[in-house]
C-alpha positions, 0 to 999 in steps of 0.5 A: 405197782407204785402209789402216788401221794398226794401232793402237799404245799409247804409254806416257805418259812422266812426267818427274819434276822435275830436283830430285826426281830428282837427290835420289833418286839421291843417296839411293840412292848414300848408303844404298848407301856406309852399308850397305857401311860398316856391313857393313865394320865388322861384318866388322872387329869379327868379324875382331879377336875372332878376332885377340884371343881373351880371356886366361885371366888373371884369370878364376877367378871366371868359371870358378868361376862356371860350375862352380857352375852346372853343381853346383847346378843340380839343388838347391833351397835350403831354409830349414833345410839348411846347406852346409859348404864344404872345401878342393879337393885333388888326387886322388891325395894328397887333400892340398894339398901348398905344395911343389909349386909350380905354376900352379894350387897356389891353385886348390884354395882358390879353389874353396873361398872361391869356392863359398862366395860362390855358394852364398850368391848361389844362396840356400844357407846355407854355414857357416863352420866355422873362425869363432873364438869371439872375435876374435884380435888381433895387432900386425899385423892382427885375425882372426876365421878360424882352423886351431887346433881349440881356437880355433874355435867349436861347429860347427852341425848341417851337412847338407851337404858341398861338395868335390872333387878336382883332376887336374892336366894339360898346361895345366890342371887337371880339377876335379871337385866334388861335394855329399854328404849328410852322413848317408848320405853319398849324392853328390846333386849333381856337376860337372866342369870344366877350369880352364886353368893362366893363371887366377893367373899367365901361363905359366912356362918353368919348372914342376914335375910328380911332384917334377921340374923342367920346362921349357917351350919357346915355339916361336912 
């Protein structure tokens, strides 16, 4: 009496050709080598940004850009309204004082000519209000701007003023702009920002601070 066996499957085995196989695992071994390489040099382009912050020097007009966004982003331009643009003192005196020497003793006129700049760029109308009546000519240059009152021209109807004040401290200085209606003198737009002491020039050893001398360490 003859036994059955039971019936068992036996997967067909397809051999694919010598050439076709070897190709694909040469692609797969170069698209593994390129994505570590690629990955490699992400990781490299992270790590040196952290290594290499950017330097504050030379960013004043970066940092006063970034103010104005902060100061005019709740003002709409119009055709009639005209801005004037005065000079950025510190808090305590409300006076610019050229004695002073410090890092950011120029910063109070950047922020004055730099918001000109970008109020002209949002669209306002800033007045020059030390424009002179005719052109002043000397032996080494030719002007139009001028401090003398009895030099300038007649001011137009301004609505507005842009100011602020400044707040020196370790390492920088705290700005704090403003726009005021000049009729009822209501503040109808501010901004705050920290403008760090490398924005002119790189650290100094020595400095000064309420009319002293100090000295600065680099403990590095």
């Amino acid at each position: 009496m003859s036994t059955l066996l039971p019936f068992t499957f036996v997967p067909r085995l397809t051999f694919m050709p010598r050439r076709l196989a070897s190709g694909l695992a040469m692609g797969l071994l170069l698209a593994g080598v390129t994505s570590g390489c690629s990955m490699l040099a992400t990781e490299t382009t992270q790590q040196s940004r952290k290594a290499a912050p950017a330097k504050a020097l030379g960013n004043a007009e970066y940092e006063t850009y970034m103010l104005a966004n902060e100061l005019f982003a709740g003002m709409t331009p119009t055709r009639h309204a005209r801005y004037a643009v005065a000079g950025f003192v510190p808090a305590d005196t409300l006076a610019h004082n050229s004695e002073n020497q410090q890092p950011l003793m120029l910063l109070g006129h950047q922020l004055e000519q730099g918001l000109v700049t970008e109020a002209a760029k949002r669209g306002f109308t800033a007045q020059e209000f030390r424009l002179t009546n005719d052109i002043i000519m000397s032996d080494n240059s030719d002007r139009v701007l001028s401090r003398q009152i009895d030099q300038l021209s007649a001011l137009n109807r301004v609505d507005f003023y842009i100011t602020g004040t400044l707040v020196h401290q370790q390492g920088g200085a705290m700005v704090n702009a403003k726009i005021i209606d000049v009729r009822t003198k209501d503040v109808v737009a501010a901004a705050t920002r920290f403008f760090p002491a490398g924005l002119f020039w790189n650290e100094e050893q020595v400095t000064t601070r309420n009319g002293r001398l100090y000295r600065t360490e680099n403990k590095g």
